[in-house]
KOLMAR-863577 format. One record per residue (C-alpha): x, y, z. Coordinates in steps of 0.001 Angstrom, whole numbers, plus 500000, padded with zeros to 6 digits. Example, Ala and Ser with C-alpha at 12.3 -4.5 7.8 and 13.67 -1.06 7.14 Angstrom:
! residues 2
512300495500507800;513670498940507140;
***
This chain:
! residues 789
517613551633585150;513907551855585289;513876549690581996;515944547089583869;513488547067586711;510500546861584598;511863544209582693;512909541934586222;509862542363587326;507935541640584156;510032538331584232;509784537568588258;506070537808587722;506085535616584853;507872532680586594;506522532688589598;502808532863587869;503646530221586299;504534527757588650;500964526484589094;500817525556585466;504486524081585892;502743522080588601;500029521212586957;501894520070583659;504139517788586089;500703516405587494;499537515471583777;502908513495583027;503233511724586148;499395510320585752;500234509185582154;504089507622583163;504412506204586901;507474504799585734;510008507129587596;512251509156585141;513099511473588554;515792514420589289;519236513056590222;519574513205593369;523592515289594452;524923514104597705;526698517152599435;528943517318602759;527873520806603617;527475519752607487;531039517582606956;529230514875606401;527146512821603419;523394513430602759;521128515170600227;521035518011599053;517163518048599743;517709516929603227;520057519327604120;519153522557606578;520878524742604999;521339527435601838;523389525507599373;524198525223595882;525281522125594610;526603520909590969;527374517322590306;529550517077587358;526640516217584681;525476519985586200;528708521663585342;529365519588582276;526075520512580851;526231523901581308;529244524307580354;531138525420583588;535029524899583754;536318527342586161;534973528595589561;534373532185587792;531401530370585566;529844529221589051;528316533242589904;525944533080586705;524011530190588138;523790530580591683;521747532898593406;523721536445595198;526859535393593768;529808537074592381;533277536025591387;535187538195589416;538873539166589009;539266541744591318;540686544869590178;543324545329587993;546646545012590104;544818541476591143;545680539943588140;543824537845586039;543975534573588098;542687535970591226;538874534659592038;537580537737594167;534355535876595557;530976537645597057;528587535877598787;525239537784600087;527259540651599396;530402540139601724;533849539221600549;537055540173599340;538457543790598136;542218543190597703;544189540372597238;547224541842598866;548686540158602160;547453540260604554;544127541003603533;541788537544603584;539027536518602087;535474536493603544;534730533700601577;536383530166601932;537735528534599223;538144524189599691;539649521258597797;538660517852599347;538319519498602695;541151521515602236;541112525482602828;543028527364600356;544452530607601856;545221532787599247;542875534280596389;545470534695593909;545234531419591763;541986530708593064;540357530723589265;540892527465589591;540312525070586544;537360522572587112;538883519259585335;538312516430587031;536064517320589510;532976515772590879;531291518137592623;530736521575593671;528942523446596267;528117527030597506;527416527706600947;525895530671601730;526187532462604871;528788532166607823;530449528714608579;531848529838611596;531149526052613435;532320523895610934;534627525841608832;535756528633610841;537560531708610161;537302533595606635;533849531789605989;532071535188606884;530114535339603735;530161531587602825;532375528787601008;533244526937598191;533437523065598725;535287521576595334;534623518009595652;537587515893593114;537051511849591969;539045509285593725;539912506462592104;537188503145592687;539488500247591989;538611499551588653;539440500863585224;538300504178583607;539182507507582475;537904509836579773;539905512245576839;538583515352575841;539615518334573319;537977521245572863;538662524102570057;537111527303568930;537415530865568385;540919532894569040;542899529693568917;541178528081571719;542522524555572419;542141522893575822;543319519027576119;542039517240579001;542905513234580379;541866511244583335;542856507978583532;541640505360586624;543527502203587439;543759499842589647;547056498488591490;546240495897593803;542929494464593440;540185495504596275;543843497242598173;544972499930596201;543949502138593503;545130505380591449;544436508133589394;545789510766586801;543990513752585556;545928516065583192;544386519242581779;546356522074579616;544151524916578264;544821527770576163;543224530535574514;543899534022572771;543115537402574552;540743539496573231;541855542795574226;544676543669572155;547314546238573279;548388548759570567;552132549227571378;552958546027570462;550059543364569958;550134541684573206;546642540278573744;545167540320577618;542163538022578698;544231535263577571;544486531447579176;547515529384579711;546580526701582133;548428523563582739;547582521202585824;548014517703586625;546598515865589972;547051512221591036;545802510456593723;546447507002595624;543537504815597309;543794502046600051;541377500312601704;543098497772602560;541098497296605650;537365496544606032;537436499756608968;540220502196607233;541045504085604240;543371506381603205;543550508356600099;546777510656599238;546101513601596715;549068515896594897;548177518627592261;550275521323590946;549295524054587853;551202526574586169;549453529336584882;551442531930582143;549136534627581184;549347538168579897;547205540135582352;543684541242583453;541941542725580418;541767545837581436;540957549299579784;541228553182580887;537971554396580260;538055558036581465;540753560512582792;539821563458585062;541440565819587081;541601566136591030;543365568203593430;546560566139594285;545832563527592199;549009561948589723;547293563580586763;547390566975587873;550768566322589683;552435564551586274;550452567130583401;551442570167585470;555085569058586513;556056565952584305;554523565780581553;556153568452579366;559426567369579676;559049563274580032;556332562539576840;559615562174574657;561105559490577285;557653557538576391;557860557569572702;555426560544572469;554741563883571068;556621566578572625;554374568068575544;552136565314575379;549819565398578659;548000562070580170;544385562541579302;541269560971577471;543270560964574174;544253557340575414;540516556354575849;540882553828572916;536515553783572892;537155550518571832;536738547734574687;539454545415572203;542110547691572142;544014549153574874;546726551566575457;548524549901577815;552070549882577955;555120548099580155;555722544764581306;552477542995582021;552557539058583231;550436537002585379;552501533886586496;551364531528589438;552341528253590289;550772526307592473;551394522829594067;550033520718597059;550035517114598945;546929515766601213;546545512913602849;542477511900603972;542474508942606553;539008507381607763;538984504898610453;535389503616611770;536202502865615028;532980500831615324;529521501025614459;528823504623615981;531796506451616293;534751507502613397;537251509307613106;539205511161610343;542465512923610048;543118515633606618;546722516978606214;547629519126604088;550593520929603015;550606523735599847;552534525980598180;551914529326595943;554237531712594033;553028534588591799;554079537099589901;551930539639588999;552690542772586636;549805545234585536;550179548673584105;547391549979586098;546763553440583997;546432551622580453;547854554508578578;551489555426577540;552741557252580662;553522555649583771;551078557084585917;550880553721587901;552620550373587032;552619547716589797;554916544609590314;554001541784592694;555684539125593364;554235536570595861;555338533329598149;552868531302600544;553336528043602313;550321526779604003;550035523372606732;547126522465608178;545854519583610244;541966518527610808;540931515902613392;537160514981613127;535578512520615268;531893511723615063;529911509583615396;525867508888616235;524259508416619620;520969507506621783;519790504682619514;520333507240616196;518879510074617525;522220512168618256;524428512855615594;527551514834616676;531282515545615306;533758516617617777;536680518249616050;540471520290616259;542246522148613655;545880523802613246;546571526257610236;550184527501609861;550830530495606899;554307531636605908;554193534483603186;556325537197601520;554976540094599558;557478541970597627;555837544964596187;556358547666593772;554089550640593340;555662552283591004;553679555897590809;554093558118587801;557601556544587773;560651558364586671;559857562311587699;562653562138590394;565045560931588201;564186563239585582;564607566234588316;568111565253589795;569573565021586221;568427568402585548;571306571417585745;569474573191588497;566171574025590140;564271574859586639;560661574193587270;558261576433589458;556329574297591992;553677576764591990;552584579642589706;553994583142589425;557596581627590601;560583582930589176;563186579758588550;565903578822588505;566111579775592332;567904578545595364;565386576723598037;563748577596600258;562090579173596574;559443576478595442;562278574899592944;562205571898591209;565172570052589689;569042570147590506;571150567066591826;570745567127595466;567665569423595287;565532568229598748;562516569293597068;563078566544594318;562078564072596677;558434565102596771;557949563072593075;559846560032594333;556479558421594329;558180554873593721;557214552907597018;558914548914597332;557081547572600337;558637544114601419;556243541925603643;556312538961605897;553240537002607055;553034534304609757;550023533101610647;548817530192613788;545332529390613531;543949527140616351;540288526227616532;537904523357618469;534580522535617285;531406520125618125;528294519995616389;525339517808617514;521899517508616154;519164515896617995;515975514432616739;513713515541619300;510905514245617679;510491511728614085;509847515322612316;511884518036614261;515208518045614831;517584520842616897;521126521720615722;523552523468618163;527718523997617125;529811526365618419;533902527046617716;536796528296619230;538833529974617359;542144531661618185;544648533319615770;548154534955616193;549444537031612828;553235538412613008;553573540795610144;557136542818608878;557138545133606593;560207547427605424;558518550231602896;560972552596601061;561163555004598017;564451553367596763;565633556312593952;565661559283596909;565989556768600165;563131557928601422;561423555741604452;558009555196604309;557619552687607179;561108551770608740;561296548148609552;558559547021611838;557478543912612984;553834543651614751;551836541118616468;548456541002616813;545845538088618174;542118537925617905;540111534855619732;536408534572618771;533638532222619585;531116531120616609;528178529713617256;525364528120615857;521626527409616726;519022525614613886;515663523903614054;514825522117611028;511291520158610720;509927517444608218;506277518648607327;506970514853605699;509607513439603513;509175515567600630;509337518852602657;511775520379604927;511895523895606958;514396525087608775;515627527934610834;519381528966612130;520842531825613728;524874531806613475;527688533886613128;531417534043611359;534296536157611465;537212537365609021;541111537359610149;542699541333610559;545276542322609342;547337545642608844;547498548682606282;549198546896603230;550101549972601254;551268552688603892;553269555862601970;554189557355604771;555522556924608147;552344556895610781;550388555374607883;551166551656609129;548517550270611441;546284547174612495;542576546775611670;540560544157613704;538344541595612046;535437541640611074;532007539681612711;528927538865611470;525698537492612714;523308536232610385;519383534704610678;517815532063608052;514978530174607266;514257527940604462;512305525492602722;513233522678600397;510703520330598974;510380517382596617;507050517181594648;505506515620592178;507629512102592794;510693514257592788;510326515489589377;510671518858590968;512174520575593544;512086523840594883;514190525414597819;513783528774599391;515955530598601998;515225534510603400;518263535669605569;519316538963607722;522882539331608170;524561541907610900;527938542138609507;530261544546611802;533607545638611728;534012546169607666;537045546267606472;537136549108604376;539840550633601749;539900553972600845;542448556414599248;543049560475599170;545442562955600629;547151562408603859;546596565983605530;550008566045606939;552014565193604191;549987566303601769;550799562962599708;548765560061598159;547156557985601119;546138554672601197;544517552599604124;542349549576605214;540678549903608519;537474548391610078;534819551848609486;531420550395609153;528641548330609708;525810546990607586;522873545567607549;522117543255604719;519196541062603951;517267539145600819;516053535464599769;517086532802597237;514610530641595373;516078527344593291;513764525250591002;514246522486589292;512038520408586918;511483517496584600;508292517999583234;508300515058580837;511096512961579748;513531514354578573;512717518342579089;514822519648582366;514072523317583572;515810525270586463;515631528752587473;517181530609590451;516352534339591668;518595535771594481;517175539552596131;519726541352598216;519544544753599950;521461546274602014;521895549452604699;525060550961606499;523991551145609886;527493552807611012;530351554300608533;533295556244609720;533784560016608372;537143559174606942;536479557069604454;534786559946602447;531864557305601844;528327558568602568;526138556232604755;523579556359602066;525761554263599667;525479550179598862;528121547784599295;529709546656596203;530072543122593926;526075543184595730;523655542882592801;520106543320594106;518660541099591466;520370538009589928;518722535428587928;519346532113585884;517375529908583715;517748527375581897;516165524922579285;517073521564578110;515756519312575966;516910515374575132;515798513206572777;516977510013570876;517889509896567125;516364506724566848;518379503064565879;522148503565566655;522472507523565903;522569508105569248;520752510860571250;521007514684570750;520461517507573807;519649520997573570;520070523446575942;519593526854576385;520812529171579656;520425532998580464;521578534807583573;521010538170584375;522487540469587336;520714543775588203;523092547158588652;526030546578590312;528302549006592086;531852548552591666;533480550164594505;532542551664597838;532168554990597006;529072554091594410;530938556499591937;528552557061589467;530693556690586491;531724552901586597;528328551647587563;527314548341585600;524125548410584417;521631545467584758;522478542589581877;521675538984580670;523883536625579054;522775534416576952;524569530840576452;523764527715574013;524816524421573973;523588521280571550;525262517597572580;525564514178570836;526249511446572786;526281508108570968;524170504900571990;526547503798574546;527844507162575907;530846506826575521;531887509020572407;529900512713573065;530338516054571076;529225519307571819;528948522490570061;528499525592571961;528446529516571659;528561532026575091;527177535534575558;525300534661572238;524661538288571500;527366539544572214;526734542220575408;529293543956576516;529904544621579961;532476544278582788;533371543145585765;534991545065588139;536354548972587473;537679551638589458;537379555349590265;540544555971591660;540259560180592387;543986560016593722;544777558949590069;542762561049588207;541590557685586232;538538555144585680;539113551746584690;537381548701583657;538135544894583277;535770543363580380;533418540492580692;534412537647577237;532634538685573929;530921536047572432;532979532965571357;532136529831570320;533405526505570034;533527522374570011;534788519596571947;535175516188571345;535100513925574053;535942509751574647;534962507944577768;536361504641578538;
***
């Protein structure tokens, strides 16, 4: 670790020593070429509404889709390793390997179950996406991406706590276009991607088609039977209609649908230990003996580290394992400008989601812990914006409603070392002592295992089959106004009203013994909450804006997903947070560079937490989400980007984030001393390109170079020592030809170049007596043609 730290600050140091020279360098080219070979400037809707990035007072991140194309990123995963206090990773391993757990300065998402929500927001052409599972989405024709960080609470609203994700698609202009690409490589990776743009009625109506189906080997390989995980199986189409018809409206309908088919998370057991209670003691000291042969094994085989393969490419993993989602939705975006001030626009949306999701949890032979999900999720929502600008310019405001309606169904099985009931009631009688120095067979009350009938059997009927039902009202109203009070400073204020109403069933049972764990129970809850936001943002001149904001957010409650027992079912409120910003962005040397900076403190209350152990009455596994902490978290960003000469592009970003539990309740078994996880205090990206033409017709050839690095990261809340992530960098390469008129372009390109290995997420799960990882991709390489037309 000290290593690690020497070596970020070694490189910190080195950057930001260098910037004078950087500065200076720019200075040199700009005096021998005034002929403008500047940054391009991105165009975001961060405040809902168009302007530059450079103008905008707030922390953002935006990619145009030269930025993604040239660094190669396809997915929203690739987004973390080049923006600043980031992380997007898979969850753990019952989320499945199409889940996009996103952290944000720290605060997000720990489960994917309903009705657990995301602290991060997650929108397609202003539309918010609910549900997490699915939500690695594929980046094929898309124009733009941005990351917010911090609460949304005025604009956005609820489950924006940390931040959100605005993925900005192309429409269709009216005329003719479109673009094939195919790209191949390493573990028979083929992806096949199409967007065709044409019009229907001249200067009316236009359309669109963008196709996309990618697919890739695994490369974990499970020994039972070859079955690869860390595979991809992506297919997608989206199409979309344009009018504008009308010199004063518009109106654009959007469809897209996927189906995703893939193997699983690729996942590992990388340690086995034993705990009081836990399903390894339970299963070696009870199970074990007499079930190894019903798995295939030795006689008297136990679960332990024998099934540590060592080897991150090979698992022991056995069962069905699947990850199938399909996902589909229909939006319709209508502008009307009313007149010269004032417009107003409508965005309906309707969407659909059904997974199933099938991870052996324990990796090894035995079924220690096998889970089944199997997910549905409608989602409608309606947005009514009107804005407009005010006091000859000087006003700017947006006035604004907004409906969300959520039907789901969660139909769960934890199946927990699966089978031991079974095994007991078949058995002639009560053969197997519960605890040593017992005598059996022996009729109960004697501490007797086995025997049809046996009430003691019931104890290893572990296999729980929650069924859920979500259904969710969101109503919110929203105005934002900022008011030039000056040609230089400017005031925002926004506030929203939000109100929320969640009806939740659930009907839990251990189906082989009939055992209730929560009868069938239906619960309302409602939370209202006010968000507000206050800014000041001043134009030293037009090349440099500060800013300041104070604003908070809030994430949606919910109730105990997993509850094994009766008296284990119960609400948890949401959570709040506060935060405080300020900022700079700048354009110097004739916008051949920019650099932004944001600090930020963030009061975030009410933390959801999950934690498992023993349930002191029953003496059985327990599981639970409730709101016991608070935390203090706080850090900076710095963003730079430069073009020194013509054709040499540089960026670099460096996120810092700390944080402190201020409160933390007893029962979680956390100490107050520990860090949040998925909360790197260091991450870092940097990257070098270089262009240059062949010369004649041979076109022009780019080079570029990236490396990101994250500092130690925690991977649960308990800081367990033994599936810490050490600090790494990743190192990516990339070298394009594009020919003289663009059109044809061919890139070859390798990623983690040498090779690190690392992963990211794992769990210490003491009530399973087991550690797990999921693995970060090796290196792989490959090439892609591409034709634009």
């Amino acid at each position: 670790m000290k290593k690690n730290s020497m070596n970020m600050n070694y490189f910190t140091a080195t950057v930001l020593c260098s910037g004078p020279f950087m500065g200076a360098f720019i200075s040199q080219a700009i005096a021998e070429d005034t002929e403008s070979f500047q940054l391009e400037e991105i165009t975001v809707t961060a405040r809902k509404r168009e302007e530059s990035l450079q103008d905008a007072p707030v922390s953002v991140t935006a990619f145009s889709v030269s930025g993604l194309e040239k660094r190669g990123i396809t997915n929203i995963g690739n987004i973390a390793a080049y923006t600043p206090n980031v992380d997007i990773n898979n969850g753990k391993g019952a989320s499945g390997s199409t889940t996009a757990a996103v952290f944000i300065r720290g605060v997000g998402q720990n489960d994917f179950i309903f009705p657990t929500d995301p602290g991060v927001g997650t929108y397609v052409d202003g539309v918010y996406i609910a549900r997490s599972v699915g939500g690695m989405m594929d980046l094929a024709d898309v124009e733009r991406v941005e990351i917010l960080r911090g609460p949304q609470g005025t604009l956005y609203g609820k489950n924006t706590i940390g931040g959100a994700i605005n993925v900005i698609t192309s429409r269709p202009d009216g005329e003719w276009g479109g673009k094939i690409k195919v790209t191949g490589g390493q573990r028979d990776h083929i992806d096949l991607e199409a967007l065709l743009k044409f019009p229907l009625v001249e200067e009316v109506l236009s359309g669109k088609v963008a196709v996309a189906s990618k697919n890739q080997n695994g490369y974990v390989r499970r020994l039972s039977d070859g079955l690869d995980f860390g595979d991809t199986n992506v297919d997608s189409v989206r199409a979309g209609l344009n009018w504008t018809g009308s010199e004063n409206v518009s109106v654009y309908i959007s469809f897209d649908a996927s189906r995703i088919r893939q193997n699983g998370v690729p996942g590992n057991l990388i340690d086995t230990f034993d705990s009081p209670g836990s399903l390894y003691s339970l299963y070696n000291a009870v199970g074990a003996p007499m079930f190894a042969a019903l798995n295939g094994l030795p006689a008297g085989s136990i679960f332990d580290d024998r099934y540590v393969t060592g080897d991150p490419s090979l698992s022991n993993a056995t069962g069905p394992s699947k990850d199938e989602v399909d996902t589909w939705g229909i939006s319709s975006h209508i502008d009307w400008a009313i007149n010269e001030n004032i417009s107003l626009k409508s965005i309906t949306a309707y969407r659909e989601m059904d997974a199933i999701i099938v991870t052996d949890i324990d990796f090894s032979p035995f079924p220690i812990i096998h889970t089944d999900e199997e997910q549905h999720q409608k989602q409608f929502s309606q947005e009514i914006q009107l804005g407009g600008t005010a006091m000859d310019g000087k006003l700017t405001w947006l006035l604004g409603g907004y409906y969300f309606n959520e039907k789901a169904t969660d139909d769960n099985k934890t199946l927990l070392a699966s089978g031991l009931f079974q095994t007991f009631e078949a058995m002639p009688g009560a053969f197997v002592p519960l605890v040593p120095g017992v005598v059996c067979p022996a009729a109960p009350p004697a501490p007797c295992v086995g025997g049809a009938g046996n009430p003691l059997n019931s104890i290893f009927d572990l296999d729980v089959t929650p069924y859920t039902t979500l259904d969710t009202n969101n109503w919110a109203a929203f105005l934002h106004m900022t008011y030039d009070m000056t040609e230089k400073l400017a005031v925002t204020l926004g506030g929203r009203y939000s109100y929320e109403k969640k009806e939740y069933f659930i009907d839990s049972f251990f189906p082989a013994s009939g055992k209730i764990s929560t009868p069938p129970t239906t619960d309302v809850q409602s939370w209202s909450k006010f968000t507000p936001k206050v800014g000041l943002d001043y134009h030293v001149n037009e090349d440099v804006l500060m800013y300041a904001s104070f604003s908070k957010g809030f994430k949606s409650g919910g109730w105990n997903p997993r509850p094994l027992a009766p008296g284990e079912f119960a609400p948890y409120d949401q959570e709040n947070l506060t935060a405080y910003e300020i900022g700079l962005k700048s354009r110097l040397f004739d916008n051949r560079m920019t650099v932004n900076l944001a600090s930020f403190y963030s009061q975030y209350k009410n933390l959801q937490l999950t934690s498992n152990g023993v349930n002191p009455d029953t003496g059985g596994l327990l599981l639970t989400v409730d709101n016991a902490g608070d935390v203090d978290i706080w850090g900076f960003e710095a963003e730079v980007v430069a073009r020194p000469m013509q054709g040499l592009d540089i960026n670099f970003g460096l996120g810092y984030m700390d944080n402190k539990y201020t409160d933390l309740a007893a029962s979680t078994g956390y100490s107050i001393d520990n860090k949040l996880p998925n909360a790197a205090k260091w991450t870092l990206n940097a990257g070098v390109q270089y262009g240059f033409d062949l010369g004649g017709e041979m076109g022009a050839l780019t080079i570029r170079g990236d490396i990101n690095y994250r500092s130690r990261t925690f991977n649960d809340p308990q800081n367990a020592s033994s599936i810490i992530q050490d600090g790494y960098a990743l190192l990516n390469g990339r070298i394009t030809w594009d020919s003289t008129d663009e059109n044809w372009q061919v890139a070859f390109f390798v990623l983690n170049i040498t090779d690190k290995l690392y992963f990211t997420s794992a769990e210490d799960v003491p009530a399973f007596g087991l550690r797990n990882a999921i693995y970060g991709r090796p290196r792989e390489w490959g090439v892609s043609v591409s034709r634009s037309f």
